[in-house]
C-alpha positions in Angstrom: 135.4 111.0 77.0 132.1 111.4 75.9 128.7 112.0 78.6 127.2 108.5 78.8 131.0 106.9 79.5 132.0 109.6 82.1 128.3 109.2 83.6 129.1 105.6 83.6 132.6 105.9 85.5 131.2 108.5 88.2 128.7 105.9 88.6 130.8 103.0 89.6 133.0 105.9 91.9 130.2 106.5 93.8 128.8 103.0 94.4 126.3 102.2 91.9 126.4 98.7 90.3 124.8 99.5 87.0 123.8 102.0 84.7 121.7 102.4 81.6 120.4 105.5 79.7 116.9 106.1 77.7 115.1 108.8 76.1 112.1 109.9 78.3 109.7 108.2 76.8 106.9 105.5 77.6 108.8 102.2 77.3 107.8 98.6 75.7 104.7 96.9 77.2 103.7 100.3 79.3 100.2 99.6 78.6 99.6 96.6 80.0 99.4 98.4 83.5 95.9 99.4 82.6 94.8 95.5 82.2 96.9 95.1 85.3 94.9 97.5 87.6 91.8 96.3 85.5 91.9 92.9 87.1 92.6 94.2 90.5 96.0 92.6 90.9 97.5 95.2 92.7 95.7 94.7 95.6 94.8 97.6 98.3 97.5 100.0 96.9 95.7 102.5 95.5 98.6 104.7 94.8 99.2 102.4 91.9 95.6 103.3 90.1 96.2 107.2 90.7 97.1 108.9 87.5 98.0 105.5 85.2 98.7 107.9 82.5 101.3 109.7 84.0 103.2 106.1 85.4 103.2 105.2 81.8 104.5 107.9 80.3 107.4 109.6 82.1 107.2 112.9 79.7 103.8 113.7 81.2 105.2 112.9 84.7 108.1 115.7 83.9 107.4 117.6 80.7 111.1 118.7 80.5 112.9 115.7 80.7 114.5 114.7 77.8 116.5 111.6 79.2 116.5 109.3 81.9 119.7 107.9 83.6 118.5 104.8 85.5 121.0 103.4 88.2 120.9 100.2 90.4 122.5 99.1 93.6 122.4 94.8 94.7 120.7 94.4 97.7 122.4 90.8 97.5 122.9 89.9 101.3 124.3 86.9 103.0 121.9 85.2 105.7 120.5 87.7 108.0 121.5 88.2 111.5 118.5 87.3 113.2 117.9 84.2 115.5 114.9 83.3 114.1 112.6 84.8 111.3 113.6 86.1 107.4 113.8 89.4 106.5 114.2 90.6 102.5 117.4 91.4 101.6 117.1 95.1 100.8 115.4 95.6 104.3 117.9 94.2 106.7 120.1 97.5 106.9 119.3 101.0 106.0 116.2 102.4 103.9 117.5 102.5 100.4 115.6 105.2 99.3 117.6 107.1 100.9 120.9 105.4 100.0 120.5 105.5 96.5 119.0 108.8 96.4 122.5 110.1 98.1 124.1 108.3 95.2 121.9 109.8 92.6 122.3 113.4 93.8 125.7 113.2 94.2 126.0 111.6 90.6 124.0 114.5 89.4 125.8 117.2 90.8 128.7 115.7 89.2 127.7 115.4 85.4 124.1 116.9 84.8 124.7 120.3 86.9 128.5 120.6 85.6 127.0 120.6 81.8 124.3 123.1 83.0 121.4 121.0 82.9 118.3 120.3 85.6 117.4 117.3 86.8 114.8 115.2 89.2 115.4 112.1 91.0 112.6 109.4 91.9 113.5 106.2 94.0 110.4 103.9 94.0 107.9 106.4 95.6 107.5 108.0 92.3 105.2 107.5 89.7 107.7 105.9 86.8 108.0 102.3 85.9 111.7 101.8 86.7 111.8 98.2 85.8 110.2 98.8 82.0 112.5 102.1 81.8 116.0 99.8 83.1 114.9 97.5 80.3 114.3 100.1 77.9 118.0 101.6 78.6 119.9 98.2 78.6 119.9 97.6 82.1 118.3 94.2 82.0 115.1 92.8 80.7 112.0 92.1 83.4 112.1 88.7 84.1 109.1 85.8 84.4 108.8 86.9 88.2 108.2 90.7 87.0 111.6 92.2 88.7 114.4 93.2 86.4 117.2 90.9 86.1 120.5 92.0 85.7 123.3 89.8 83.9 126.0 90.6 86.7 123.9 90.9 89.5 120.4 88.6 88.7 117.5 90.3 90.1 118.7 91.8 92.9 119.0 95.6 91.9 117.3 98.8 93.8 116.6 100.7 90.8 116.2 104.8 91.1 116.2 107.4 88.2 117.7 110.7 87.0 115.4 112.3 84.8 117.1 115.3 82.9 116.2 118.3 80.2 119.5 117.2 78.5 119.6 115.2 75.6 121.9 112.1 76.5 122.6 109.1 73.5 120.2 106.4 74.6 121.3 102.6 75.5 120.3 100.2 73.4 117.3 97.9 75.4 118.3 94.7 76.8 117.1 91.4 75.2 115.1 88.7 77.2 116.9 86.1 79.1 114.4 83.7 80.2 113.9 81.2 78.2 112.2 78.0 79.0 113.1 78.7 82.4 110.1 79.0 84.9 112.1 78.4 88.6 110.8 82.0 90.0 107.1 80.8 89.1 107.3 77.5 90.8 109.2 78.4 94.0 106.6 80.8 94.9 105.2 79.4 98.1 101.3 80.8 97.5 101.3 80.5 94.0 101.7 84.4 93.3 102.3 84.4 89.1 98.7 83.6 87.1 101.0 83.9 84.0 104.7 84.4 83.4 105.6 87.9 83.3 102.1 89.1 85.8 101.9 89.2 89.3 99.0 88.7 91.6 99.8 91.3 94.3 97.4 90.1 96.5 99.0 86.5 96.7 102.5 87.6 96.9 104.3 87.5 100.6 106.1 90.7 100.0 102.5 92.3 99.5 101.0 90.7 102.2 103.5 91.3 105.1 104.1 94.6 103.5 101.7 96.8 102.0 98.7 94.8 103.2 96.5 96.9 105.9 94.7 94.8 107.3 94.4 90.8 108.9 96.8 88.3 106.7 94.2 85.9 105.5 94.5 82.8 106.8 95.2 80.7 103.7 98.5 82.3 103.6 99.7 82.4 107.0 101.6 79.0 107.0 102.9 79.6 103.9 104.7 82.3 105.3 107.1 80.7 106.9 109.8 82.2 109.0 109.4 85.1 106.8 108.8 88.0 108.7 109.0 91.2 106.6 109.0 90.0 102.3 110.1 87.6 100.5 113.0 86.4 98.4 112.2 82.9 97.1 111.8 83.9 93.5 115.0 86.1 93.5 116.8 83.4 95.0 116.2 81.0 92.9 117.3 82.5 89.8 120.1 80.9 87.7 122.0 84.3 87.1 122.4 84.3 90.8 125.5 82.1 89.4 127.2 85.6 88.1 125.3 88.0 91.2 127.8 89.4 93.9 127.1 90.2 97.3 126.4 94.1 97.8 129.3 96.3 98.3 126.6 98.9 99.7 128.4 99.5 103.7 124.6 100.8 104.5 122.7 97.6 103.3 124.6 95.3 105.2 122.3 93.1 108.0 121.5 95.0 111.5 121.2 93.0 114.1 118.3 92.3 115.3 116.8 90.4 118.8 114.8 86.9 119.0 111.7 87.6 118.2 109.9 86.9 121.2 112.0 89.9 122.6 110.7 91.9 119.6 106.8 91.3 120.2 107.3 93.2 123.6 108.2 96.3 122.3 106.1 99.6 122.5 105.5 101.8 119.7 108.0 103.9 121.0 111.0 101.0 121.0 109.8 100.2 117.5 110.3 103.5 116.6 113.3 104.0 117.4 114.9 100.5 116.2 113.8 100.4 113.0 114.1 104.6 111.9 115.8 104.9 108.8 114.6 101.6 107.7 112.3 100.0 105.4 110.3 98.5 108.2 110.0 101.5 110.1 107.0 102.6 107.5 105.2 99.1 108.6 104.2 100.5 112.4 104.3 98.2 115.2 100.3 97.0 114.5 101.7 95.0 111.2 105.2 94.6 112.8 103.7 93.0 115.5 101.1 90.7 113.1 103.7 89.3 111.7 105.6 88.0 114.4 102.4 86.4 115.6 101.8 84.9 112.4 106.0 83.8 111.9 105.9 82.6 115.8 102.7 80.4 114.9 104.7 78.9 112.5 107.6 78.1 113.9 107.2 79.0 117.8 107.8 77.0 120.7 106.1 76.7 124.0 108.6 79.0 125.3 106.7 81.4 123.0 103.3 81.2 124.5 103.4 83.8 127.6 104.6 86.8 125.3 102.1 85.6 122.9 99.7 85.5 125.7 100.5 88.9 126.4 100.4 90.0 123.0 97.0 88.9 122.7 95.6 91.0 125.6 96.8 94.0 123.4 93.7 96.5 122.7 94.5 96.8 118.8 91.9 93.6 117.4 94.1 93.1 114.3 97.2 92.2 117.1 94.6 90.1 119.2 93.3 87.7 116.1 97.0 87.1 115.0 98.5 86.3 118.5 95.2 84.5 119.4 95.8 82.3 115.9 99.6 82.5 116.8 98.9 80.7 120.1 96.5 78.3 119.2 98.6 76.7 116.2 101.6 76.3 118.6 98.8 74.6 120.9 98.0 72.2 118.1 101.3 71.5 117.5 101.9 69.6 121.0 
């Protein structure tokens, strides 16, 4: 059997859903992240301006690597187990970084380290463009709503990369599936896409209840919905959720969570420990906490008022002006 099919079949042994190879190389369409960062779309994440150079090219970000294995795991959840309030689907269990780096390593030690090559792994925090590179090895293309779609799992793959000093034979890319089709860019609820194929950081939910720092502005805080940490609406809308299967990932399944009245009471040291080893765990409790307030002003009930009441006499002003609005739109609803 030759290396790319018996990288493929440890793959699927240890868990991964999909698999592509590339040469290490900057992929189709790297460029436009200059223009991207030029027109300040990404927002305040500043770790996406440092170094463009290097996130376009991944020879410069490891001048030995020669190939690039790029895996994904679905994230594809059923409805989460919380009373009230949405969580994304790759948050509501374990922090897959560290999933699918265990998957990675162990796929590594079993095909790049047996035929006496190095290798690095990067999972998100790193600075490669995994969606362009998955394209680029056949993975999928990078749909209208920027996120790679998949034709077996739609757009619901955690993507992470093996970058090696061994030359591997190279996927051929994947071929755009779109179309005329533009349900992602209408279901988003804040009107996130200027054009197919770009996102507005700034206007998207995910950024906003997840990277953003500071006070959720106000135009946006009804459209949030229920939605407490992300959003989903333009992955779930996507017809090749017809051929997507739920995750077979034990560690991404739902936790279960509390009402979230019971949430906004706890102390830094409760959120701590509830939601280490997550993905929300790197929010804190300050933006935890501001977006209950915001979801609760949405959706709360007068029930909700005295733990908003004393939410709001919290010292932290960014958890004050979100209860405080929290309180008054439930007011204004009776």
């Amino acid at each position: 059997m030759d290396r790319p099919s018996l990288i493929r079949q440890s793959a699927r042994a240890l868990g991964l859903d999909a698999l592509g190879i590339t040469r290490a190389e900057s992929p189709d369409r790297a460029e436009h992240l200059s223009e991207w960062l030029k027109l300040s779309y990404h927002g305040e994440m500043a770790w996406m301006a440092k170094s463009p150079a290097v996130r376009m090219d991944p020879g410069t970000y490891d001048s030995t690597a020669q190939t690039i294995i790029i895996a994904g795991l679905s994230s594809r959840q059923p409805s989460p187990s919380i009373p009230r309030g949405r969580i994304a689907a790759y948050a509501q269990g374990e922090d897959y970084h560290a999933i699918l780096r265990d998957h990675l390593e162990s796929l590594a030690r079993k095909t790049i380290v047996e035929w006496g090559g190095k290798y690095r792994i990067t999972v998100d925090s790193s600075p490669v463009m995994e969606k362009l590179i998955a394209a680029q090895a056949g993975l999928g293309w990078q749909g209208k709503n920027t996120l790679l779609i998949h034709p077996e799992h739609g757009p619901w793959l955690l993507l992470g990369c093996i970058l090696t000093d061994l030359e591997i034979s190279p996927d051929a890319p994947a071929r755009d599936h779109c179309g005329s089709c533009t349900r992602c860019l209408d279901a988003c609820p804040t009107g996130a896409f200027p054009q197919p194929y770009v996102l507005d950081a700034r206007r998207c939910l995910a950024y906003l209840t997840i990277e953003h720092p500071g006070p959720i502005p106000e135009e946006f805080r009804p459209l949030m919905g229920d939605r407490i940490f992300g959003c989903d609406e333009c992955l779930e809308v996507c017809p090749w959720n017809r051929h997507a299967r739920q995750s077979r990932e034990v560690r991404l399944q739902p936790l279960p969570r509390p009402d979230l009245r019971e949430m906004l009471s706890w102390d830094d040291s409760r959120f701590r420990k509830e939601f280490r080893d997550t993905p929300i765990f790197r929010l804190k409790r300050n933006r935890w906490i501001r977006n209950l307030c915001v979801v609760l002003g949405n959706i709360g009930t007068p029930e909700d008022l005295p733990a908003l009441q004393q939410t709001q006499r919290e010292s932290d002003p960014l958890i004050q002006e979100h209860a405080s609005w929290a309180i008054a739109q439930i007011r204004n609803r009776l």
